[in-house]
N, C-alpha and C positions, 0 to 999 in steps of 0.2 A: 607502553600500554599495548595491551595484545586484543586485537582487535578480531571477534568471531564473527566472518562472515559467510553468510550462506543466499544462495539463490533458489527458487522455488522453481520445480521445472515437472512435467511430464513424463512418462514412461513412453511416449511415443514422440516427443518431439528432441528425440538425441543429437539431432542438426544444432540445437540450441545450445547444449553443452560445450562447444565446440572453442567458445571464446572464451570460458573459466578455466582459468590456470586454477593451479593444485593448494593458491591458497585460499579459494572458497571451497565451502560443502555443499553438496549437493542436498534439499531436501523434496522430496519426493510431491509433491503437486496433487491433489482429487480432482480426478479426473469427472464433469458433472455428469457427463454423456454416459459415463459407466457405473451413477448412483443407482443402489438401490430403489425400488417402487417405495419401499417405505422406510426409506432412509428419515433420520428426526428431522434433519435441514431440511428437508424440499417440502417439508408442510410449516418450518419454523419460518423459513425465506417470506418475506416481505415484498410483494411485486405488484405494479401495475395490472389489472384486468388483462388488459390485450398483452402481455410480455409472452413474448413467443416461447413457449415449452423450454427450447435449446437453450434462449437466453435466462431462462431462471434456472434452468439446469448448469449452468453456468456460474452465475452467481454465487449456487450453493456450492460450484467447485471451489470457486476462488476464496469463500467465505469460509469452509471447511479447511483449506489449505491453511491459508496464514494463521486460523483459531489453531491450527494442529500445530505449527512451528512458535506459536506463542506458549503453548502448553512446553513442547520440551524446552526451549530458555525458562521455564518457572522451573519444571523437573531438575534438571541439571544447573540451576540458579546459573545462567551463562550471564555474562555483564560485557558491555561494549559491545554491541551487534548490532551490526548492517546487515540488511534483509533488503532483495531486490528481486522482482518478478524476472526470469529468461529471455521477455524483449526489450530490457532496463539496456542502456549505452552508457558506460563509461565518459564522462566527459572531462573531467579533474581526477587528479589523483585525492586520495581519502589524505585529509589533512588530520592527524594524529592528534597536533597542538590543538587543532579545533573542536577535534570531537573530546578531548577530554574536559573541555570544557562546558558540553552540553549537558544538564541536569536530567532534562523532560524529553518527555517524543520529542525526536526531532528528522522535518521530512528532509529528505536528499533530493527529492524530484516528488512532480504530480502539478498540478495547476489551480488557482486559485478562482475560486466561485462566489457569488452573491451566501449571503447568508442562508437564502434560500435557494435552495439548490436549483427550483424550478425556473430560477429568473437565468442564469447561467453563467458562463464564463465573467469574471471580473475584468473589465476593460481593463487596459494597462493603467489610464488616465486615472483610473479608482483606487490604483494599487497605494497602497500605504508606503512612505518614501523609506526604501529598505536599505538597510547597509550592510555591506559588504562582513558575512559573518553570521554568526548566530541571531536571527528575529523571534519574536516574540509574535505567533499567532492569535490575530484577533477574535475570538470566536463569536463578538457580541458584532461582530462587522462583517464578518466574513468566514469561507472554509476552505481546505485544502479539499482537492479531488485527485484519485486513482492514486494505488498504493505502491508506483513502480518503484521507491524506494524509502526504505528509511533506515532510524538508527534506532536503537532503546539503550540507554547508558547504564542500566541496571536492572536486574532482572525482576523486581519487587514491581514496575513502570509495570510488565508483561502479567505480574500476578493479578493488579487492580483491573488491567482489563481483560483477563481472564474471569473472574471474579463475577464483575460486571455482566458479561456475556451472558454467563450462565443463571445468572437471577432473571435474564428474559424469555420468558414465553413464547414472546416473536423476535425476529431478527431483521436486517437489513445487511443492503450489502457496505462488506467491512467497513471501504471509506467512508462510507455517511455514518455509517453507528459511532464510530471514535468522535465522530464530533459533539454525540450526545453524554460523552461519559466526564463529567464537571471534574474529578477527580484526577485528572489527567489532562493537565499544563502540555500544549504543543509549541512547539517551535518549528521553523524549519532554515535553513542553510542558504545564502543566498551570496554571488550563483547558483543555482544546484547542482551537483554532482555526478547527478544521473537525469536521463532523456528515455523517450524510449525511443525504440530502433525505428526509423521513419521505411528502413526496407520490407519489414517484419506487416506484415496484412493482416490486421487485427490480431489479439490475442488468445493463445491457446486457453488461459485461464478468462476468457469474456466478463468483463464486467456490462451494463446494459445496453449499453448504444456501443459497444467497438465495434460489431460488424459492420458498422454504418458510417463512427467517428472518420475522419480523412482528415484531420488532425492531433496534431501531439505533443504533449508539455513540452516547453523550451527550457533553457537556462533559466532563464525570469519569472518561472512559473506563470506564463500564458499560453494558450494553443498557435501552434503556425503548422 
């Protein structure tokens, strides 16, 4: 199985490039800080009152980036692909046997939340008892958060939420939107695969609290 992997990165953070060997692609990152005044996302974005300008400019980079690298896996129906943000960390090697057995999303890393997102992180004590492998995410229990890494085992998975995206008017940022789209079965990988970089000072693609967050998905999808 040939596995398409690609990282989402910056035109300005080329320090980041630095640990992808020559079998990831590089896909190019929206930069938010350099969106147009009337770009469609930065009035589709979905944000708190008080979200500081920089961080909803943010959002709609991060939100504009991953929609743009889900469009070309539909354009070029690419199948088997792992997609990981620039301060993603390697932690396991990509098990081949595993992922071709994955049907649905499935996360490589990110950390698990109450259902509602507001109440926060899932204690571990909450955690649903995982095994070692492919899980089955509960959505009527719980959600995945930050999208430092996943897999789509098919490109039709990328069309649906593509699809989806586009019938909405408004938007949110990426990770909480996937969790509304019923048509798209998640899983995620446990260990996980990917962490993000604990050296790495928030991210270049900001989702809402990283300049703040001082924690970072683990193996077990908790913060430490």
């Amino acid at each position: 199985m040939e596995i398409n992997k690609f990282f989402l990165n910056l035109e300005r953070s080329a320090e980041r490039r630095q640990k992808f060997d020559e079998s990831w692609q590089r896909f190019e990152a929206v930069d938010g800080a350099l969106l147009d005044e009337d770009a469609p996302i930065i009035k589709r974005m979905v944000s708190l009152w008080n979200t500081k300008p920089a961080h909803h400019r943010g959002k709609c980079g991060c939100w504009q980036s991953h929609y743009n690298l889900l469009c070309h896996i539909v354009n070029e129906k690419l199948n088997h692909v792992v997609v990981v943000e620039d301060d993603a960390e390697q932690i396991r090697e990509l098990d081949l046997d595993l992922l071709q057995k994955a049907k649905n999303w499935t996360y490589l890393g990110g950390y698990l939340a109450h259902k509602r997102m507001y109440d926060g992180p899932l204690p571990p004590e909450k955690h649903p008892p995982h095994k070692e492998g492919i899980n089955c995410l509960d959505k009527n229990e719980m959600r995945m958060i930050g999208f430092v890494a996943y897999y789509i085992p098919h490109w039709t998975i990328a069309r649906d939420i593509v699809d989806y995206l586009n019938s909405k008017a408004r938007v949110r940022a990426m990770d909480c939107q996937i969790y509304d789209i019923v048509k798209v079965p998640q899983d995620y990988i446990y260990p996980a695969m990917f962490v993000e970089e604990h050296s790495v000072k928030g991210s270049t693609i900001p989702r809402s609290n990283s300049q703040t967050r001082k924690k970072h998905p683990s193996a077990f999808y908790t913060l430490v």
